[in-house]
N, C-alpha and C positions, 0 to 999 in steps of 0.2 A: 578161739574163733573170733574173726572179726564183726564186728556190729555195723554192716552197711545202713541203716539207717545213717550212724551218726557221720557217715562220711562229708565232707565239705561241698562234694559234691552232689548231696540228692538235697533237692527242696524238700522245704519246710512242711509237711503231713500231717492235719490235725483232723481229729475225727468232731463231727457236728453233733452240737448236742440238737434238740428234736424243736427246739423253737429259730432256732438259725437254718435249719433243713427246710422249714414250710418258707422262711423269708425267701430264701435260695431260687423256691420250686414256683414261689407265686411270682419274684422278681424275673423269670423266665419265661412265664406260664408254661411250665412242661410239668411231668409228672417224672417222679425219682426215678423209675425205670426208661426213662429215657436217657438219664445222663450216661456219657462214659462208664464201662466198668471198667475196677481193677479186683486183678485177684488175691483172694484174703493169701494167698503164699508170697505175696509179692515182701520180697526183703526189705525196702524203703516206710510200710506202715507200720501204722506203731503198734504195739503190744495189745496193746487194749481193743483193736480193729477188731468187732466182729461181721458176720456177714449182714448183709442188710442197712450199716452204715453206711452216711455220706462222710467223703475222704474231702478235705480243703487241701489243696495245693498252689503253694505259694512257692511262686520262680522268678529268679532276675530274667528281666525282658532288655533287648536292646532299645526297643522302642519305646515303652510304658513304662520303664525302671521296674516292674514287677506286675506277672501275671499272674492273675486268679483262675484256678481251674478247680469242679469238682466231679468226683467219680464214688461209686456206687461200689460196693466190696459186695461181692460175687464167690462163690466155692468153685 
């Protein structure tokens, strides 16, 4: 079976540990359920994903050479 995560094609998905989440939530001022969800089935996160974590997503941008995005793992 193939492992889409490691495809060349999906960014880079690291799960936040619990002191980079409050930096995240205050650098925004929003609260964690407000961010994007993704779903814990989703094939691109990593193994370790449980639900309740914040997901880092890291993408080549045309205009920023790389975009930060983060999403909230949902069931």
């Amino acid at each position: 079976m193939v492992d889409v995560s490691q495809h060349t094609l999906v960014p880079e998905h690291t799960v936040l540990d619990r002191d980079a989440v409050e930096d995240v939530l205050s650098e925004y001022d929003i609260r964690r359920t407000d961010l994007p969800k993704i779903h814990r089935r989703d094939a691109a996160l990593p193994e370790d994903a449980e639900v309740g974590d914040v997901i880092k997503i890291v993408r080549d941008s045309r205009t920023t050479d790389k975009a930060i995005v983060y999403r909230l793992v949902v069931e």
